[in-house]
C-alpha positions as CSV (number, residue, x, y, z in Angstrom):
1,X,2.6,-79.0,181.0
2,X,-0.4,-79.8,183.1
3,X,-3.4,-77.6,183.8
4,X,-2.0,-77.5,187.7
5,X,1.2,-76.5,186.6
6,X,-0.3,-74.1,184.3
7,X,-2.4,-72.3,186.1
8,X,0.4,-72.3,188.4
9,X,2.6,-70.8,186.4
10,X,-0.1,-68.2,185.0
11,X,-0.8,-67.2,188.5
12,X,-4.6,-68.5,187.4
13,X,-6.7,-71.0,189.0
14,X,-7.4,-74.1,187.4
15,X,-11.2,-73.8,186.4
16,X,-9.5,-70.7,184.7
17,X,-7.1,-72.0,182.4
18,X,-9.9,-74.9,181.4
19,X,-12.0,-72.2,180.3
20,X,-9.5,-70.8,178.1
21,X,-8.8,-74.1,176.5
22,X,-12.8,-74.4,176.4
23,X,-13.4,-71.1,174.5
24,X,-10.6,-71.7,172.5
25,X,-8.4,-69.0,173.9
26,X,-5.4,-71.3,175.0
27,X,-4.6,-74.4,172.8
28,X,-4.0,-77.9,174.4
29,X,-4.1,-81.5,173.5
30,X,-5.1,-84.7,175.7
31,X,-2.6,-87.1,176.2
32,X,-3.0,-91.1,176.4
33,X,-4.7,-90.8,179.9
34,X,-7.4,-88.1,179.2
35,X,-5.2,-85.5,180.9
36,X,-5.3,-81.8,179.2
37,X,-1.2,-81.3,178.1
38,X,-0.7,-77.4,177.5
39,X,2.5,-75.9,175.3
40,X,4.2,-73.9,177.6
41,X,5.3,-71.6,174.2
42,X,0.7,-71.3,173.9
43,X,0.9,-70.4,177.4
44,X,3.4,-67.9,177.4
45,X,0.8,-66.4,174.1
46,X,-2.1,-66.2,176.2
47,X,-0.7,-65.3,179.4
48,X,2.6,-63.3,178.6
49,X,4.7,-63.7,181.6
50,X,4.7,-60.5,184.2
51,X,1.2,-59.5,182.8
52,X,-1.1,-61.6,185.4
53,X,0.5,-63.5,188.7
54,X,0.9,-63.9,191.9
55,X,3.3,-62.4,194.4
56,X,5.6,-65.9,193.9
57,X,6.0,-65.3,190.4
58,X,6.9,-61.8,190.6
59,X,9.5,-62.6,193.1
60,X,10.7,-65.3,190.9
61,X,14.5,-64.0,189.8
62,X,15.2,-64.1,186.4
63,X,17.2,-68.2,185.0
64,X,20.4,-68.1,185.7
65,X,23.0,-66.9,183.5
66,X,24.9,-69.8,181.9
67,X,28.1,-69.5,179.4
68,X,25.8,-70.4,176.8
69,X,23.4,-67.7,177.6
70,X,26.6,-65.7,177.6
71,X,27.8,-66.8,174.2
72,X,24.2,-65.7,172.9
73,X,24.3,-62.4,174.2
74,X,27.8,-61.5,173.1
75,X,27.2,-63.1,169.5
76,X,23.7,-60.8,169.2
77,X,25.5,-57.7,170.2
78,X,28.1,-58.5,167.9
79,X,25.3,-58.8,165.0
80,X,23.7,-55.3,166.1
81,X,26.8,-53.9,165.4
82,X,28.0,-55.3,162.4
83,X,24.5,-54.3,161.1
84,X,24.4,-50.9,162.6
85,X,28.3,-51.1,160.6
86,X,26.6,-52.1,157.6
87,X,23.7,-49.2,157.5
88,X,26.3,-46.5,157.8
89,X,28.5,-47.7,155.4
90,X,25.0,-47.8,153.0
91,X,24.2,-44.5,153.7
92,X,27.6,-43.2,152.9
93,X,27.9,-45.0,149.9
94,X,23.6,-43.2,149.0
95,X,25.5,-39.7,149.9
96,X,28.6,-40.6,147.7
97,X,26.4,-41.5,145.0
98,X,24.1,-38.8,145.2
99,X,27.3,-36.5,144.7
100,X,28.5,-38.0,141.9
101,X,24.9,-38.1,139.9
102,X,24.8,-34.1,141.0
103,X,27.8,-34.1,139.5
104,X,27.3,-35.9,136.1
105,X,23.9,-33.9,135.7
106,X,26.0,-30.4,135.7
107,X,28.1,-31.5,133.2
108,X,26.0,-32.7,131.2
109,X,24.4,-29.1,131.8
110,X,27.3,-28.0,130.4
111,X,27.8,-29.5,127.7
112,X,25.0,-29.2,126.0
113,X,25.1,-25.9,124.8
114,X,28.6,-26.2,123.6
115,X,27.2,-28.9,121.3
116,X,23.9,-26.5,120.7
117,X,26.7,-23.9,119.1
118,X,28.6,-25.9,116.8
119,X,27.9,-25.4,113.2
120,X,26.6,-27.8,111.4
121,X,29.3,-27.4,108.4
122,X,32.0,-29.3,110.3
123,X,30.5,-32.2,108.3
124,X,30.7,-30.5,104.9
125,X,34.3,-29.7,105.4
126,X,35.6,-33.1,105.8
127,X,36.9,-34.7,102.6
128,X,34.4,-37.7,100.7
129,X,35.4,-40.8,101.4
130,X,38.0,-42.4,98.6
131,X,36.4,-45.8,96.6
132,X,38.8,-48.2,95.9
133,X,38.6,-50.3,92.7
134,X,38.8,-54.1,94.0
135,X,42.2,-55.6,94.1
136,X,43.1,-57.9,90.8
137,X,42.3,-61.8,91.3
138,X,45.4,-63.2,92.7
139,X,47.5,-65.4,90.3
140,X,46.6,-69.3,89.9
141,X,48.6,-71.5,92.3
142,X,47.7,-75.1,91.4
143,X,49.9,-77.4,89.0
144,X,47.8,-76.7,86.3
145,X,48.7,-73.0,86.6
146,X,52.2,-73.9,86.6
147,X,51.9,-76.1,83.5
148,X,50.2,-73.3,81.7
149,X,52.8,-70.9,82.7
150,X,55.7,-73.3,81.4
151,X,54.0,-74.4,78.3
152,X,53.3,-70.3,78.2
153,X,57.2,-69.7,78.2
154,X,56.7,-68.3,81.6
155,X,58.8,-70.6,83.9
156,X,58.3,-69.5,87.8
């Protein structure tokens, strides 16, 4: 965008906007011919729209609608409410967890002076534990076991 256009669209004089690009205020490039080229997106930073114009440019109406612009507007609404969706269903699932740890604290409330009372001679009264002798090797299954038991007068 050109300084003229610019300032036009700032509702600025030209010697203004070339100030601002002078201080440093408003960013802008020179193109091949020497001519100052301003971002229309750095404009919009240093001179919102609706903050500084003219009478044209607040009689300006809004761009036109398009289907696209349509599209848009439908798919961000849809967005905010999935999200808005998506924050209830978090804070019910905070308040149903917030139950159930209330809930898990009284009992373990309760149950811990059940276990407080308990004697300590359950342990005494259950029987000592039984130790086995180890089981016998089992019997030799090779062919020299087996010769051995023939020759032995065992035959199996």
């Amino acid at each position: 965008m050109s300084i003229a256009d610019a300032a036009k669209w700032a509702g600025k004089g030209k010697p203004a906007i070339l100030k601002a690009i002078q201080r440093g205020d408003l960013t802008a490039r020179k193109d091949e011919g020497g001519q100052w080229r301003i971002d229309p997106a750095e404009l919009g930073r240093v001179y919102p729209p609706g903050t500084a114009g003219t009478a044209s440019q607040t009689a300006q109406e809004p761009p036109a609608r398009t289907a696209e612009t349509d599209l848009l507007r439908e798919l961000v609404e849809a967005s905010r409410r999935e999200a808005n969706e998506a924050r209830q269903d978090r804070d019910a699932w905070k308040a149903e967890a917030a139950k159930w740890q209330e809930e898990a604290a009284a009992v373990r409330l309760l149950a811990a002076p059940a276990k407080a009372q308990e004697p300590p001679q359950e342990a005494a009264e259950q029987p000592p534990a039984v130790i086995q002798a180890p089981a016998a090797p089992p019997a030799p299954q090779g062919l020299r076991a087996k010769l051995a038991g023939w020759i032995g007068g065992s035959r199996g």
